[in-house]
Each structure stands twice: as structure tokens, then as C-alpha cells.
C-alpha positions in Angstrom: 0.0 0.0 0.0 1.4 3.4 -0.6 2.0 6.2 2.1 1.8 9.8 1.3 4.5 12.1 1.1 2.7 15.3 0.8 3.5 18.8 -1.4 6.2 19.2 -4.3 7.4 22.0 -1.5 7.7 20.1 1.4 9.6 17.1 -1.0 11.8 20.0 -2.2 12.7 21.0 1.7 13.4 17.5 2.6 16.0 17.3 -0.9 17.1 20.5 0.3 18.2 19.2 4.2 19.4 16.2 2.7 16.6 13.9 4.0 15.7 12.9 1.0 18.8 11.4 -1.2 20.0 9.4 -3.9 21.8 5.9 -2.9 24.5 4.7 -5.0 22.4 2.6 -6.8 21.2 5.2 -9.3 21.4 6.3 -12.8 22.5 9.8 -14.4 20.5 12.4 -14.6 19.2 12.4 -18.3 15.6 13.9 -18.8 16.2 17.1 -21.7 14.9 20.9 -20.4 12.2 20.1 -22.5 10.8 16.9 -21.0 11.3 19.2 -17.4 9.0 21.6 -19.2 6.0 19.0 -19.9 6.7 17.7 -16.5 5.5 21.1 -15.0 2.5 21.7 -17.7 1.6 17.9 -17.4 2.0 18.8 -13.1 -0.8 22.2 -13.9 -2.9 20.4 -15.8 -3.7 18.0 -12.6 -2.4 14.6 -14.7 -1.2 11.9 -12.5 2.6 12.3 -11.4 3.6 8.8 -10.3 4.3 7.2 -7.2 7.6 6.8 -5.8 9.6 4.0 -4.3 11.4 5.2 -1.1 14.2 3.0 0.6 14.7 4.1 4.3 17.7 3.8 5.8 18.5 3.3 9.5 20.8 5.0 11.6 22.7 2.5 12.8 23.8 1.5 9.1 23.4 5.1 7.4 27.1 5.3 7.5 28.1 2.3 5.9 26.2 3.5 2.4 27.5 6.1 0.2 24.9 8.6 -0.9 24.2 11.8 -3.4 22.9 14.7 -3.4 20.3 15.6 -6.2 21.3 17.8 -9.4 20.4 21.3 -8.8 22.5 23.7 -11.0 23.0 20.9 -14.0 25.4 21.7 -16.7 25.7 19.8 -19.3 29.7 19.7 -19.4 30.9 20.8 -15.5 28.1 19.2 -13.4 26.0 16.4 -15.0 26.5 14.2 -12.0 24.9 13.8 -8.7 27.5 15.6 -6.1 28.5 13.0 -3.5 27.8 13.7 0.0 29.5 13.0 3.3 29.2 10.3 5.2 25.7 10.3 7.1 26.4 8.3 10.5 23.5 7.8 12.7 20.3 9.1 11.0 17.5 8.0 9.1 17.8 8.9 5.9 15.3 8.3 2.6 17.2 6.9 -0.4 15.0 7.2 -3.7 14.6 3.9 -5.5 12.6 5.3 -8.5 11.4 8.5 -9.2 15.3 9.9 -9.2 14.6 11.7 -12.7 11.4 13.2 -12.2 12.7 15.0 -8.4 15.9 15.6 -10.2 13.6 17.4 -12.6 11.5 19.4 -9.9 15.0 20.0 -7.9 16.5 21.7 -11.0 13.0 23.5 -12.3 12.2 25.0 -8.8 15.3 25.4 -7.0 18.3 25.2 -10.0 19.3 25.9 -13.9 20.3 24.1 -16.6 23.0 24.6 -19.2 23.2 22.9 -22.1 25.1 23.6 -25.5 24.9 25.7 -27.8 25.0 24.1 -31.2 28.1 24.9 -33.4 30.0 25.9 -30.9 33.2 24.1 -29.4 32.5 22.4 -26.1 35.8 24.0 -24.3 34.3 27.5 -25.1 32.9 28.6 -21.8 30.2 30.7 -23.9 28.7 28.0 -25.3 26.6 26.9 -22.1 24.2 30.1 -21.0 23.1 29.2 -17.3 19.1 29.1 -18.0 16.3 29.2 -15.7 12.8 27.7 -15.9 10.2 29.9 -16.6 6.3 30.1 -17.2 4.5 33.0 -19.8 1.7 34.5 -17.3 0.1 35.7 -21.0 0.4 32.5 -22.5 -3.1 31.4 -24.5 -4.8 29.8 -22.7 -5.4 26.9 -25.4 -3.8 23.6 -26.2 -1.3 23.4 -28.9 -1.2 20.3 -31.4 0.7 18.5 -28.3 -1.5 19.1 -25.6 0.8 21.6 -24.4 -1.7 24.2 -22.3 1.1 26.1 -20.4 4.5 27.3 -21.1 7.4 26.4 -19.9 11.1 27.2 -21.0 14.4 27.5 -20.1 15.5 31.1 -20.8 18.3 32.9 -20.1 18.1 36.6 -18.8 18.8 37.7 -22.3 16.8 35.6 -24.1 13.5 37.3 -21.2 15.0 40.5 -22.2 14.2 40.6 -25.8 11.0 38.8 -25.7 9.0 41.7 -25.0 5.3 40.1 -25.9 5.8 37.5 -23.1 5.7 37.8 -19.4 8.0 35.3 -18.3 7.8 34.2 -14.3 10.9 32.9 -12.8 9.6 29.5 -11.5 11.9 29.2 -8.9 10.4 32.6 -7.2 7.0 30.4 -6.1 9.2 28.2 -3.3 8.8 31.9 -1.8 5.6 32.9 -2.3 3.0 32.1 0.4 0.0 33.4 -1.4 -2.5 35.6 -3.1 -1.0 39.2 -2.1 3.0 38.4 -2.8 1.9 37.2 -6.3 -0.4 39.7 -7.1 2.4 42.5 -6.0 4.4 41.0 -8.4 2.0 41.2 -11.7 0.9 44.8 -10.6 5.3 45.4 -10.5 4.9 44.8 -14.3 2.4 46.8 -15.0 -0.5 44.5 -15.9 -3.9 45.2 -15.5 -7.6 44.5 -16.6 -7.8 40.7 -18.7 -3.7 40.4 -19.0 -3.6 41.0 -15.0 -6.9 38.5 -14.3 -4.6 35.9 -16.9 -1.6 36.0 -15.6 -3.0 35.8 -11.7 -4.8 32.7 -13.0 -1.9 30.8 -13.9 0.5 32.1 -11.4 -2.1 30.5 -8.7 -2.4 27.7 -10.4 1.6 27.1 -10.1 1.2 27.5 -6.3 -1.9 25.5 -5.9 0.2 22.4 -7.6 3.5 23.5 -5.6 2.6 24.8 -1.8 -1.1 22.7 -1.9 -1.6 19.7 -4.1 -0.7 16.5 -2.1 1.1 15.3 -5.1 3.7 12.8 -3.7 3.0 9.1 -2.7 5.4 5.9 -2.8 6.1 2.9 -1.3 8.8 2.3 1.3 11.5 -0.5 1.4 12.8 -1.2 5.1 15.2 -4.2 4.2 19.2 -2.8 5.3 20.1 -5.3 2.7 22.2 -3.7 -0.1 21.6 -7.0 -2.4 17.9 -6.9 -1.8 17.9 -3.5 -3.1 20.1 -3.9 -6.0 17.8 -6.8 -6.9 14.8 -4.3 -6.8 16.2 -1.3 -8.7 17.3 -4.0 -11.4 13.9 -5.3 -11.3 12.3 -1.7 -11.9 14.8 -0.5 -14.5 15.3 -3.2 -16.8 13.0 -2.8 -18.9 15.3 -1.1 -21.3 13.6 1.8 -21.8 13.7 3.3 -18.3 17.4 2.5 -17.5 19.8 1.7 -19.9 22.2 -1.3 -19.0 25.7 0.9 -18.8 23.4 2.6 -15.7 22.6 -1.1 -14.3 26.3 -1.9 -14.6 27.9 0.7 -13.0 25.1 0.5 -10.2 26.0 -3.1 -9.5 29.8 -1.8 -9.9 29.3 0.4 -7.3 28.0 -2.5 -4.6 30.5 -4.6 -5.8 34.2 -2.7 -6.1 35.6 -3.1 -2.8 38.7 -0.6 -3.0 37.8 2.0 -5.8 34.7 4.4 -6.0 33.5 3.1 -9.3 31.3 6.1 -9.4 33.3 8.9 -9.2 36.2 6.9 -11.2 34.1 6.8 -13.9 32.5 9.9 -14.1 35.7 11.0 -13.6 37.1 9.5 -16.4 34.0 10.7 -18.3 34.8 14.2 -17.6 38.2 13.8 -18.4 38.5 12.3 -21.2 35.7 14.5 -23.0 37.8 17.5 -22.2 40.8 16.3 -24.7 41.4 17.9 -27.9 38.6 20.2 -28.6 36.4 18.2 -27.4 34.7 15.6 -27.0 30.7 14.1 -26.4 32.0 10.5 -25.1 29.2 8.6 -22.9 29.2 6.3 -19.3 28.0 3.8 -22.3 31.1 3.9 -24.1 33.5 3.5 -20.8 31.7 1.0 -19.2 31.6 -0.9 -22.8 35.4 -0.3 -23.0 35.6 -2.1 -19.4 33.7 -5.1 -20.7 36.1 -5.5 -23.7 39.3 -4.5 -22.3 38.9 -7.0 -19.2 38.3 -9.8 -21.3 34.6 -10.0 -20.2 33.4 -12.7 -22.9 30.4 -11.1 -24.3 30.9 -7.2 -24.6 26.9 -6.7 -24.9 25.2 -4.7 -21.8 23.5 -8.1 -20.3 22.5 -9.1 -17.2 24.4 -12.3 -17.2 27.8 -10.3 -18.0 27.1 -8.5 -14.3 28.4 -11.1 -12.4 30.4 -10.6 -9.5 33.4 -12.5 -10.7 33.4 -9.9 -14.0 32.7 -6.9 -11.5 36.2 -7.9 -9.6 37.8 -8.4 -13.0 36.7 -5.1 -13.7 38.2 -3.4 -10.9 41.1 -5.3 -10.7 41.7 -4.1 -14.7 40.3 -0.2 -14.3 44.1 1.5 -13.9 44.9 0.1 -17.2 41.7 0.3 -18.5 41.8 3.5 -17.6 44.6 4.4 -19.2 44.4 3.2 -22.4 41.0 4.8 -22.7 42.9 8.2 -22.3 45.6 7.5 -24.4 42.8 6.3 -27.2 40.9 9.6 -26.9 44.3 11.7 -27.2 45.7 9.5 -30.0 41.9 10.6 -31.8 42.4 13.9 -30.7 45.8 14.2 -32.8 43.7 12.9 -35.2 41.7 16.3 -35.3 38.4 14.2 -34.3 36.2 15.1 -31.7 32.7 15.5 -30.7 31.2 16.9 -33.8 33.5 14.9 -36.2 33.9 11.0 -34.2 31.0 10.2 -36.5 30.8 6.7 -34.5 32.3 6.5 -31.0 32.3 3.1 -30.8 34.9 2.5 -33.6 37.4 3.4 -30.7 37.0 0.5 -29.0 39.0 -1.6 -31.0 41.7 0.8 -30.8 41.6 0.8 -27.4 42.0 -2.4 -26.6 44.8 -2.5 -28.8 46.8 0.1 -26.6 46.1 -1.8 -24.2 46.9 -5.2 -24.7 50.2 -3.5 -26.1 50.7 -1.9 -22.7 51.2 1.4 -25.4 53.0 4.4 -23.3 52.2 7.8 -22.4 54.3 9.1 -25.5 52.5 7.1 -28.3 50.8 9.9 -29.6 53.5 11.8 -30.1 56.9 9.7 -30.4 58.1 9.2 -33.6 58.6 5.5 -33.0 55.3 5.0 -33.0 54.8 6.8 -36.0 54.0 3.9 -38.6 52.4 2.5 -36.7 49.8 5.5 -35.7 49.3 5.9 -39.7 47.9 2.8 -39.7 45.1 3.2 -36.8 44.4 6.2 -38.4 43.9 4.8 -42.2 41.7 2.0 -40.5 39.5 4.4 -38.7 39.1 7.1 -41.1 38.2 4.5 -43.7 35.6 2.8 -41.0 33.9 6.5 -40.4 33.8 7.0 -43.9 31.1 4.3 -44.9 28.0 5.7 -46.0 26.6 2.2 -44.7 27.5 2.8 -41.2 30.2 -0.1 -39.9 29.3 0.5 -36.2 25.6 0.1 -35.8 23.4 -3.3 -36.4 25.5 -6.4 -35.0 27.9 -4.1 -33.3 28.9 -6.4 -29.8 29.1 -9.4 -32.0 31.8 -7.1 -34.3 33.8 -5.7 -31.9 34.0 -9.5 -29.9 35.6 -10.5 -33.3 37.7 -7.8 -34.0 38.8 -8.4 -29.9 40.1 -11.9 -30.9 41.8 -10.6 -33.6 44.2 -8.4 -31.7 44.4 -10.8 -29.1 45.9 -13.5 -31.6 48.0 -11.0 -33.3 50.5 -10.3 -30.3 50.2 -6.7 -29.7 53.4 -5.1 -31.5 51.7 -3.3 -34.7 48.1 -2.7 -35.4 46.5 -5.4 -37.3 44.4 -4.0 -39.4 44.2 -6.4 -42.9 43.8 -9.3 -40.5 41.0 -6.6 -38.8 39.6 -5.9 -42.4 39.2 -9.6 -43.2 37.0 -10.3 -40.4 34.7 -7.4 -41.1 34.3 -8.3 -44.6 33.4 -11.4 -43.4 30.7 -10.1 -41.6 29.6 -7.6 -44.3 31.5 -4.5 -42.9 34.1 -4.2 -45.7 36.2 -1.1 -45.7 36.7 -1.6 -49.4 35.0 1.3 -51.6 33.3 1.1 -55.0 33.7 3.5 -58.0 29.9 4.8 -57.3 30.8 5.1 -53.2 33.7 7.3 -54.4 31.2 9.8 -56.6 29.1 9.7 -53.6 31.6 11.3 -51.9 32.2 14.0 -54.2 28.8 15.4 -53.8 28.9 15.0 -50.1 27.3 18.3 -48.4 28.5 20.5 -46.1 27.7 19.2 -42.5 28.1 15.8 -43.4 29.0 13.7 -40.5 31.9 11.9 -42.9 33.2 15.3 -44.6 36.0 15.8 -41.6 37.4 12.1 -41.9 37.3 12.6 -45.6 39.3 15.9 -46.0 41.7 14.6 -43.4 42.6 11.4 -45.5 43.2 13.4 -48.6 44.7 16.3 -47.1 47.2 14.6 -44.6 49.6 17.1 -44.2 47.3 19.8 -42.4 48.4 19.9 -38.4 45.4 18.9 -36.8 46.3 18.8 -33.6 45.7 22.5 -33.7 42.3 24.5 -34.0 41.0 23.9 -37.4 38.1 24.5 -39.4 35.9 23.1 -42.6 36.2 26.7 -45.0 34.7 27.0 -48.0 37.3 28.0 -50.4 34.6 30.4 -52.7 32.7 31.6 -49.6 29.8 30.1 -48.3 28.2 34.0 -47.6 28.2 34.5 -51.4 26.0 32.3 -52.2 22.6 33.4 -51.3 20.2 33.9 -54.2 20.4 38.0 -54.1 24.0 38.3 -53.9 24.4 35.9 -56.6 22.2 37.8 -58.6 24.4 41.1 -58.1 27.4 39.4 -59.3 25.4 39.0 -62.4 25.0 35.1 -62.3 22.1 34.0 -64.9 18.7 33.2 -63.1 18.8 29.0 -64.4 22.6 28.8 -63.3 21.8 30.5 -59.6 20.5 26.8 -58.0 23.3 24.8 -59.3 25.8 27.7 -57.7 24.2 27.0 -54.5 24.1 23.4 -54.2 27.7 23.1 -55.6 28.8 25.6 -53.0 28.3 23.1 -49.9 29.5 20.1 -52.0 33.3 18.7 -51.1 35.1 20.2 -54.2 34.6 23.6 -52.7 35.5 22.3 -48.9 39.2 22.6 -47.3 40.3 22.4 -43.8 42.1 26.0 -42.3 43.6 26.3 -39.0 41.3 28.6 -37.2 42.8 32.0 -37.3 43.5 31.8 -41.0 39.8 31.3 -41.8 38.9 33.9 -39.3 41.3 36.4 -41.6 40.1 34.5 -44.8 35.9 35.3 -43.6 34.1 36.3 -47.0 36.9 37.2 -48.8 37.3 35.7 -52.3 39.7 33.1 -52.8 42.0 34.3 -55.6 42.0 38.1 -53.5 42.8 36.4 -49.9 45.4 33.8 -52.1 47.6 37.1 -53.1 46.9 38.7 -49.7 47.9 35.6 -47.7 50.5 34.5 -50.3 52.1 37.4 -51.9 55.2 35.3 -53.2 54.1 34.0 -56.3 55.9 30.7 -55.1 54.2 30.1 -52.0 50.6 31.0 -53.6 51.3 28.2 -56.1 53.0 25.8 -53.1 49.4 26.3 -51.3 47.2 26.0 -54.5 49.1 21.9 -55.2 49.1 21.2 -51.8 45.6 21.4 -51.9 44.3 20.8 -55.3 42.6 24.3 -56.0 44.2 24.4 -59.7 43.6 27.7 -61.7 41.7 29.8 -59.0 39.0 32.3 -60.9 39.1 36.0 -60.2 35.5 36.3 -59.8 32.6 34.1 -59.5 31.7 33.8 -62.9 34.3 31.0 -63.2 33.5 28.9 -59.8 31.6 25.9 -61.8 34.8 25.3 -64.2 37.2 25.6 -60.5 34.6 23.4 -59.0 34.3 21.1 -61.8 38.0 20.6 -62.6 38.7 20.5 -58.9 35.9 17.5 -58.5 37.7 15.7 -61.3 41.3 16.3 -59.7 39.8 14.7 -56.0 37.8 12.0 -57.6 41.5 10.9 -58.7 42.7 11.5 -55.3 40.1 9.6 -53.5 40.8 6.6 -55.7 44.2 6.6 -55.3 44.3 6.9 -51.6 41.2 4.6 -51.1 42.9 1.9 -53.8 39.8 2.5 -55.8 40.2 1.2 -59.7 37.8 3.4 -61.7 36.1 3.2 -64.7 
């Protein structure tokens, strides 16, 4: 039978005095700001919330658990995990089973922020993650939209409130303080609402404190066992389902009871952090660490199964993680000098293999960067590019029976060099051939701007580019030119001005630019920036061969000869370098 629990407030105080708390046995927070804004209209329009399954914990074994505080100031790269918390010896203390995402969500809308990132922007820019607030528009219409949606909810920054001037946006967290009718309505007369828009607004902003300070909106059931097991084998038997919990979340849950001498939380988290912070970035998962553990220990089946969560593989774990550890950094900085990272690793898991290659090879701190290892880095790097740059997709369907078979592989081949034919037999044995067809290479000639494989392919054919620093994909005719007026100015025929576009994001007009040379190069036209740039007439032509511009045109009358000859010059390039015979 289930107990109540009373008000969203009074479950906010207790989060707040740390009565209420996460156990170790938990999963990341993951809910997006817009599933925390539906929470909150789905909360106003009086739709059932969910009960809750509570453990309480005694005092006299409080201290021997570790616990965590909930999210309340989430952001997405600095603090996306649950801060741990002391040790708590000698009180009672309420661990939450299930409902962890939907308090985490009411934690962070009525207490916290969120920051997520910006897209197109590089996740070590500090810029690219505005600290946003949850907010409700008091002159909202009052009628559904096509989703049901009656009341609305955002994330906004203070800017972003600023500039929308048609809007009255409430900070949500501002009704925690609010006892009533006369503190609200002081507020909507402070912004100088009155008649219908004041009678509106008041509506909705008592509404809010009806379902905060006066709805009893929280029930759950209570587990009293002090057994850790018992409750691992409940919170498995909530979450399994698949879609609730994913299985890296199970794993590192059962890791957590099970490590005796490392944290497996915070190591891995840690690790997270850590190794998303190499290079310019990077948007690597729990799922892809915990993953990495199962195939770097050995584990036999690399899949995120039950059965692989035995004890006897959780001690094997821990027993491996420095290693592990450590070859998962030295993967990340070896893709890093690469000039991958979040926005260009088109598949994360095509690391693995690499991974537990530096391992098994026990590969050193200086393997990125030593010239011994030179060779052999060319090689990783030819297998991987050419893995990324499959249309088809090596790393999806059939993916943990892959990688067990590419495992093997490395296993039997000693450890000293890469082995990627012996690698390449397997997977064209399993219909992942890294072999390319006449027709895949004229595919990638007309590959847009944006695509995911664009980076990997530039990088193959343009080798000698340093991409270990800042870099960026530049239009060599600039892309600003080609909108329809502008192209029109320059006197480009009407029939000819959709060809000029399309061509203008395809590959033959791509290049890769360190960063501060395409922020001097901007919408400046190639042949002008090439003399600017390059004034010796020697260097200018060095630059043009190095990267197969040919005859560059003056103006853009002539971009669809320079993008046609130069199509023709890196259809021979791809071939060559991709061992391609064409037709």
C-alpha cells in the first residue's frame, strides 16, 4: 500500500536538508529541459505524477552506504553528476529507488538551472553553455497546442527574457517563496499588468502555487530491508526494462556495490569528464566507458546483459580499471591528434577496437607523439578514417558481436603493430568491408557541407594539415556569397543560380584552415585572400598543389569550371588513396 508524502514544496525541503537522497544505486540524470517543461504543464494540468519507491535507511547502518545529493545547478559539461555527500552516521535517511529523474527534474525547475550547449559551438568554449532558468509566460493562450501543451514552460536565459517583449516570463523558482494571493499579485501589478492580461496571468501564477505549496502530489512505497543485495535486486527489477534505464546505468550501479577498493562512481564519471575534455572536445558517454571495461577485461560477451554482471566480471573489472583506464585516455588523445572530436567521431564506438589494442600493447604515455610510433599511428588512423567514412555505417546493427571478433583478432596477433588487414578480413566477413566502389567514391564527391563523414574525408586526402591545432571546414569560394540576391548582383544568370548553390556546400569547394586563418580569410574571395595571404608568387602556387585548387577564378563567374576541374582532380585522389580502380 502506498503512504503519502505530501507537497512538491515540502519534498523540495526535505532534498534540500538532505533527508531525501540518492543511494548509490542510481542512474545519471538524463531527462532534456524540454521533458522538465511538460513535466511542469503535465503537473498544472492536474495529470497523475507517479508514485515513488522510497528505501529508508536506518541509523545505525546510514554510515556504511554512500549517498548523493540531487542535481540542482545541472550543466551539461561541468556538473552532470549527482554531487556526492558525506558520510551520514547515525540518521534515518530516505534513499530514492525510482522517481530519481522526475525529483531531479523538480530540484532543477524549482530550485536550479540548466545549461546545455549551444550548437556549433566548441564544447571547451565557456560561452557555449548560457546558465538558464525555468520559466512560465503569465500571457500565454490559454489553449492547447497540437501536443496538448496548455502552459508554457522554457528554459530562458536573462537575455533571451529581455528581448522577448510580448511575453511575461515568471521565474519558476520565485513560487518556493511565495506564500500566497498578495506576494503574487504584487508582483504582476510590479509589471504593470492590468484588466484581462492581470486577471490571466494571476490565474496561472495561482495555479503554479496550488500544484507547488497545496496539491498533495507525492505518494510511494517504502522498502525497510538494510540489505544492499535486496535493493540492487529491486532497482534491477524496476529498470530493466530497457527503456527506463539503460544497462551501462545497471552496470555501473552493480559496480558500485560490488568494487571493494575503488569508487566506481566517481572513477568513472571522472574519467567521463576527463576524457571529453581532450582535444577540442569531445561528447563521449558512461555507455562507451563501461563498454570499453567489458572488452578491455576480457569479459566474454561485450553486450550490456545481465548475465555479463556477475560478480566475478565486477572484480575483474576493478582489478583491470588502472589500465583500463589508461588506455581509454591514451585512445581519446591519439583521436584527438587525429583532429576528431565530438562533432567529427561520427561513431564513438569505432574506438574500441583501438583501445583495446593500446592496451593489450601496454602502449605508453608518449604514443601519440613519439616518432617510434609513428607507422604504426598511420595505420590506426587509415583503418578508422576509412571505417567513419562508410555511408553504410560499420558501427551500428551487429555491433557487440563485431567488436568481440575484432577483440580476438588483436588478441591473436600479439600486440606489437596494429593489425588492421587481419581486422579488415574479419569485417568483410561479416559484411563491414572497408573496401570502396567506384559509385561510393562519386558519392563522396557530392557530399554536403555538414556531413558527418566530410571531416574524416578531407583529413585522408589532405594529410599534411596539423590537426592537432584548431581547425576549421572553409569554403574555399565563400559560403556568404551564395545566397540567391547576392548571386544575382554578381550577375550570375537566373537557371545557373541553384546549381551555384548546391555546388557551393559540396566537397570540391571544402578545405580544412587552421582557425585564425579562416577567421582572416571570412568572405573574402579566394584568388584576393590567395595574393593577400601569399604574396610570393611561389608560395601561392605551393598552397594552390598542396591542396588541389588548380587555376583559382578572379571572380565568380568562373566557380563551376574551378569546382568542376577541382571534382575531377579529387575523384583521382580519393581513388588513389582509397585503392579504388575506376572506370
Amino acid at each position: 500500500m502506498y503512504k503519502p508524502g505530501g507537497t512538491i514544496a515540502a519534498a523540495l525541503e526535505k532534498i534540500q536538508c538532505k533527508s531525501y537522497v540518492l543511494p548509490a544505486i542510481q542512474r545519471e540524470f538524463v531527462w532534456k529541459p524540454e521533458q522538465i517543461e511538460r513535466l511542469f504543464d503535465s503537473l498544472m494540468q492536474g495529470y497523475p505524477f507517479g508514485t515513488f519507491l522510497f528505501w529508508t535507511v536506518k541509523p545505525e547502518t546510514s554510515g556504511s552506504f554512500k549517498f548523493y545529493d540531487f542535481v540542482l545547478h545541472y550543466h551539461q559539461r561541468d556538473a552532470a553528476h549527482c554531487p556526492e555527500l558525506p558520510t551520514l552516521h547515525n540518521q534515518t535517511v530516505t534513499a530514492v529507488l525510482d522517481g530519481q529523474q522526475r525529483l531531479t527534474a523538480l530540484n532543477i525547475g524549482l530550485r536550479g538551472s540548466m545549461a546545455m550547449k549551444l550548437p556549433s559551438k566548441w564544447w571547451n568554449n565557456p560561452d557555449a553553455f548560457p546558465k538558464r532558468t525555468l520559466r512560465l509566460n503569465l500571457l500565454a493562450s490559454p489553449e492547447p497546442d497540437e501536443d496538448g501543451v496548455v502552459y508554457d514552460f522554457r528554459f530562458l536565459d536573462d537575455a533571451q527574457v529581455e528581448r522577448d517583449e510580448s511575453a511575461l516570463w515568471f521565474p519558476v523558482p520565485d513560487i518556493l517563496g511565495m506564500k500566497g494571493g498578495p506576494p503574487m499579485l504584487a508582483w504582476l501589478v510590479s509589471k504593470k499588468l492590468e484588466g484581462e492580461d492581470l486577471n490571466r496571468a494571476y490565474t496561472i501564477l495561482d495555479r503554479l502555487h496550488q500544484v507547488v505549496h497545496m496539491d498533495q502530489r507525492v505518494f510511494y512505497y517504502e522498502e525497510e530491508s538494510q540489505d544492499v543485495e535486496r535493493v540492487l535486486n529491486i532497482f534491477i527489477r524496476l529498470n530493466s526494462g530497457g527503456t527506463v534505464l539503460s544497462y551501462s546505468d545497471l552496470l555501473l550501479s552493480i559496480a558500485v556495490a560490488q568494487w571493494k577498493k575503488i569508487d566506481a562512481r566517481s572513477e568513472i564519471h571522472n574519467l567521463v569528464d576527463e576524457i571529453n575534455r581532450i582535444g577540442t572536445g569531445f561528447t563521449l558517454s558512461q555507455d562507451f566507458v563501461l563498454k570499453a571495461g567489458l572488452m578491455l577485461s576480457d569479459i566474454a560477451s561485450v553486450g550490456f546483459k545481465v548475465e555479463n554482471f556477475t560478480q566475478a566480471n565486477m572484480v575483474r573489472l576493478e582489478a583491470n580499471w588502472p589500465e583500463i583506464r589508461a588506455a581509454l585516455v591514451r585512445t581519446v588523445e591519439l583521436a584527438a591528434s587525429f583532429g576528431l572530436n565530438g562533432q567529427t567521431l561520427r561513431a564513438d564506438s569505432a574506438l574500441l577496437p583501438i583501445a583495446y589494442y593500446l592496451y593489450r600493447r601496454k602502449a605508453p604515455a608518449n604514443y601519440t607523439l613519439s616518432n617510434q610510433f609513428a607507422a604504426d599511428r598511420a595505420v590506426v588512423h587509415s583503418w578508422l578514417i576509412r571505417s567513419l567514412l562508410k555511408a553504410s555505417g560499420i558501427w551500428g546493427s551487429g555491433l557487440d558481436t563485431l567488436l568481440t571478433a575484432l577483440r580476438e583478432v588483436i588478441q591473436q596477433s600479439g600486440g606489437e603493430n596494429f593489425p588492421a588487414q587481419a581486422l579488415e578480413q574479419v569485417m568483410e566477413a561479416r559484411g563491414k568491408s572497408l573496401s570502396f566502389s567506384p559509385a561510393e567514391v562519386d558519392d563522396m564527391l557530392t557530399m554536403q557541407y555538414g556531413d558527418k563523414r566530410m571531416f574524416a574525408l578531407l583529413s585522408m586526402l589532405f594529410p599534411f594539415v596539423n590537426l592537432r591545432n584548431q581547425f576549421h571546414m572553409d569554403h574555399v569560394f565563400p559560403i556568404s556569397r551564395f545566397t540567391t540576391a547576392k548571386l544575382r548582383r554578381a550577375g550570375i544568370a537566373e537557371e545557373r543560380i541553384a546549381d551555384y548553390i548546391r555546388m557551393a556546400n559540396e566537397l570540391p569547394n571544402l578545405q580544412l584552415l587552421e582557425g585564425t586563418v579562416n577567421g582572416e580569410k571570412r568572405d573574402t574571395l579566394p584568388s584576393s585572400w590567395l595574393c593577400t595571404h601569399y604574396p610570393n608568387t611561389g608560395d601561392r602556387d605551393h598552397y594552390c598543389t598542396m591542396h588541389d585548387l588548380g587555376d583559382v577564378p578572379d571572380t565568380l563567374e568562373g566557380f563551376p569550371e574551378f569546382h568542376n576541374a577541382r571534382r575531377e582532380r579529387l575523384r583521382e585522389r580519393i581513388s588513389s588513396v582509397l585503392s579504388v580502380a575506376m572506370p
